[in-house]
C-alpha positions as CSV (number, residue, x, y, z in Angstrom):
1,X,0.0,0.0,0.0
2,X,2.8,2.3,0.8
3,X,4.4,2.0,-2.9
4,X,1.1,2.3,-3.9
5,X,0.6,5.6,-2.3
6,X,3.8,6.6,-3.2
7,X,3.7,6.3,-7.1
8,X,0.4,8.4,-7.0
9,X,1.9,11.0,-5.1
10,X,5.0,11.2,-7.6
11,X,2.7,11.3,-10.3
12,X,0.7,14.3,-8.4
13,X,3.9,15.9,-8.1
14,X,5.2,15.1,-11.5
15,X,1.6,17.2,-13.3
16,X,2.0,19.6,-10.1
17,X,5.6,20.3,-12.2
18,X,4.5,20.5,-15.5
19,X,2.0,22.7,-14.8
20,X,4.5,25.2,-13.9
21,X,6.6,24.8,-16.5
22,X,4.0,24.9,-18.4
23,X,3.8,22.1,-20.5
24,X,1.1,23.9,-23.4
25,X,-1.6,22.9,-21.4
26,X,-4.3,25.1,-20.2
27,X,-5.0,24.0,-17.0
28,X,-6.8,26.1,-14.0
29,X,-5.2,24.9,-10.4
30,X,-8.6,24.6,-9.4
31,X,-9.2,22.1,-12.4
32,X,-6.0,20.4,-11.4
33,X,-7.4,20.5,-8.1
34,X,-10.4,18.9,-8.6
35,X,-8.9,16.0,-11.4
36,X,-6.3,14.8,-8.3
37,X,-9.2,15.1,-5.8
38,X,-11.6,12.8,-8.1
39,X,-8.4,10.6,-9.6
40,X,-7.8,10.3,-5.7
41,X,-11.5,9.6,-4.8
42,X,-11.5,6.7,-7.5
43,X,-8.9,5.0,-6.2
44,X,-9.9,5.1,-2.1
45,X,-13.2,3.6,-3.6
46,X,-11.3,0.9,-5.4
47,X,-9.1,0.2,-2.4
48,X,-11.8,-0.2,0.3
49,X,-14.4,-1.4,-2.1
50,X,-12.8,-3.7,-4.5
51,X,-9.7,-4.3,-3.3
52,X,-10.1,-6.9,-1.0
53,X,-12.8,-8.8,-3.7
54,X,-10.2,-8.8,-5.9
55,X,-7.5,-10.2,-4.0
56,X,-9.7,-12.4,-2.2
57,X,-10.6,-14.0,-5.8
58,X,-6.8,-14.0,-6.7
59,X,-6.2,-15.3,-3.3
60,X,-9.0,-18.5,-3.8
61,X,-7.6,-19.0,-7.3
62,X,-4.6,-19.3,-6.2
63,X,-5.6,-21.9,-3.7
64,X,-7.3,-23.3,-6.0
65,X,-4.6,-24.2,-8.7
66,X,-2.8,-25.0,-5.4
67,X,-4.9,-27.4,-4.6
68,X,-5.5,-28.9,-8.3
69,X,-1.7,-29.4,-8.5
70,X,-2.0,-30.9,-4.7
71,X,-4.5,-33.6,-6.3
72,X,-2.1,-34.0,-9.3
73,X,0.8,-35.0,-7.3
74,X,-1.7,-37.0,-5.1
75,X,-2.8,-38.5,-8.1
76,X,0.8,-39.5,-9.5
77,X,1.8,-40.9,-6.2
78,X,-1.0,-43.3,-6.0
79,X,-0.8,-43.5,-9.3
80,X,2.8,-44.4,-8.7
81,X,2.0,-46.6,-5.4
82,X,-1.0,-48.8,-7.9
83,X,2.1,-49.6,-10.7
84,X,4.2,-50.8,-7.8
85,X,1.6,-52.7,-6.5
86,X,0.5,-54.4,-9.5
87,X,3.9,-55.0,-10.6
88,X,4.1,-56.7,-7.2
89,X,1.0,-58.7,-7.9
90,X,2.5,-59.9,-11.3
91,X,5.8,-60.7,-9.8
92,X,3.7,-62.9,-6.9
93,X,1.1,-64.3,-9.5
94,X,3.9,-65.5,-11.8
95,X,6.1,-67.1,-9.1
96,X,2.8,-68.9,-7.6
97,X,2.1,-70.1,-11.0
98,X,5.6,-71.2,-11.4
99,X,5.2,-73.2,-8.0
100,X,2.1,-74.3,-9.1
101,X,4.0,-75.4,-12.6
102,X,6.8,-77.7,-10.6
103,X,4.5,-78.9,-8.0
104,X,2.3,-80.3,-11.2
105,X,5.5,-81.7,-12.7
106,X,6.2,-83.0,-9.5
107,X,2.7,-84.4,-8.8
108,X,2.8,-85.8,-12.5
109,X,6.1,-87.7,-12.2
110,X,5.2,-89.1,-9.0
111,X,1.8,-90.2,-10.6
112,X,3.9,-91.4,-13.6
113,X,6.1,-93.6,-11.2
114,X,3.3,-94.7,-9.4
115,X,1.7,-96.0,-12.6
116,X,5.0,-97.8,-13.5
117,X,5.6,-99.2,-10.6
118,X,1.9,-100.4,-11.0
119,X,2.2,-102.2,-14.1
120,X,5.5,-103.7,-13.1
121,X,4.2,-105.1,-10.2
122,X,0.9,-106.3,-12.4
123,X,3.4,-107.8,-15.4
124,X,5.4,-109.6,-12.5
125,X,2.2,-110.9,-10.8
126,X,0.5,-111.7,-13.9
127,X,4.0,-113.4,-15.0
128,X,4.2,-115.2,-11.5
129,X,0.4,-116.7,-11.9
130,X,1.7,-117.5,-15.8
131,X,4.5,-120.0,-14.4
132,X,2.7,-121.3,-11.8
133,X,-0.3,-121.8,-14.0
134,X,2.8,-123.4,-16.6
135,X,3.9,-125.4,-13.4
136,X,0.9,-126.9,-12.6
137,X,0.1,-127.8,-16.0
138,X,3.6,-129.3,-16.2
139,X,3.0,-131.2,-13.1
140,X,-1.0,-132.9,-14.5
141,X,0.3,-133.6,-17.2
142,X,3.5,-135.3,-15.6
143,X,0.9,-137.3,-13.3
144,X,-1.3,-137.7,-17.0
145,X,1.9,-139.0,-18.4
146,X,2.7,-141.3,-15.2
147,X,-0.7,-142.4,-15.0
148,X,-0.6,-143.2,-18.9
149,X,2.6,-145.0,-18.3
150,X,1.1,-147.0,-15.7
151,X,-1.7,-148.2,-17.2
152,X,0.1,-148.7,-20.9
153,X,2.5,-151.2,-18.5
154,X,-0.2,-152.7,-16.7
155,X,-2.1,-153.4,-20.4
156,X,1.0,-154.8,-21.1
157,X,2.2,-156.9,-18.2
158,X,-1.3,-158.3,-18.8
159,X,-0.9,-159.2,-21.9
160,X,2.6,-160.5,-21.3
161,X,1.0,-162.9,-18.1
162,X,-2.5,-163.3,-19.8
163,X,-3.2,-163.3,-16.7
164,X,-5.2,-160.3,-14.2
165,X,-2.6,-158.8,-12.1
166,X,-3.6,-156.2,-8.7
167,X,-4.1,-153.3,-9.8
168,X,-3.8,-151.3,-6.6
169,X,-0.4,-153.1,-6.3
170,X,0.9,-152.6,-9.4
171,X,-0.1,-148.8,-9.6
172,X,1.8,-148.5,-5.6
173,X,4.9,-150.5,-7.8
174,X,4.7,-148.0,-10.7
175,X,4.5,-144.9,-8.3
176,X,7.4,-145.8,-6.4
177,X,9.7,-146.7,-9.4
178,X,8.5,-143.6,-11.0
179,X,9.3,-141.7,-7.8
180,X,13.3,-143.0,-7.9
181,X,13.5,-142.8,-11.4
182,X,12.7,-138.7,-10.6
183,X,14.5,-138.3,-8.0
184,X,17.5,-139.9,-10.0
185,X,16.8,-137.3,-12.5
């Protein structure tokens, strides 16, 4: 307000000293007079009257680009914050699925073992039942064969004899030699 103040009362004095130089105007002191009083006038009115609107409106404008760039950097730190986050998120989601990658590998080579093991054991039992199903056939048709033998020897001892011969006996005779003759082997 002072500088204010002051540059009107330099241009005051300024006109004041062109007057009496006199400039080539034609100017009455009492016009003079009356333009500083009214040029002073207008300006107390627009000091007291519309001063403080006016600087009060610069003021909130102010304060209100203040606070628009405020929200801005607001904005860009969350904004900033959000990208960290979701990079975060990314980063977590791909290791989990990675995890989730090896523990299916895992999960399906263990199944895959599991499954081989499986059939081994199957091809062994089914192999064991095969040779004991081979083995017992072996051993009926051994004891087909002996009992064949027997009674082709019998037919023929009886034929040799013409005569009828114990049969209980000569199968217990049979039997035995049969039994030596295997163990021999």
């Amino acid at each position: 307000m002072d500088k204010a103040a002051e540059s009107v009362r330099n241009a005051i004095m300024n006109g004041i000293d062109l007057i009496r130089e006199g400039a080539g105007i034609d100017i009455t002191s009492a016009t003079f007079i009356i333009q500083i009083c009214a040029t002073l006038f207008l300006f107390l009115i627009v000091r007291f009257k519309c001063w403080n609107i006016v600087t009060n409106f610069l003021e909130n404008r102010n304060k209100s680009v203040q606070a628009s760039l405020d929200k801005k950097l607001e904005a860009e730190a969350e904004t900033e914050k959000l990208l960290k986050e979701s990079s975060n998120i990314l980063t977590d989601a791909k290791r989990e699925a990675n995890e989730v990658l090896i523990d299916a590998r895992s999960l399906a080579n263990k199944e895959k073992e599991k499954i081989v093991t499986d059939a081994k054991l199957e091809a062994n039992r089914i192999l064991e039942n095969a040779n004991q199903q081979i083995e017992q056939n072996r051993k009926d048709l051994e004891e087909d064969i002996k009992n064949e033998i027997v009674e082709v020897a019998y037919l023929l001892s009886e034929k040799i004899t013409k005569s009828h011969i114990d049969r209980t006996k000569d199968q217990e005779l049979v039997n035995e030699f049969l039994k030596e003759e295997l163990a021999n082997d």
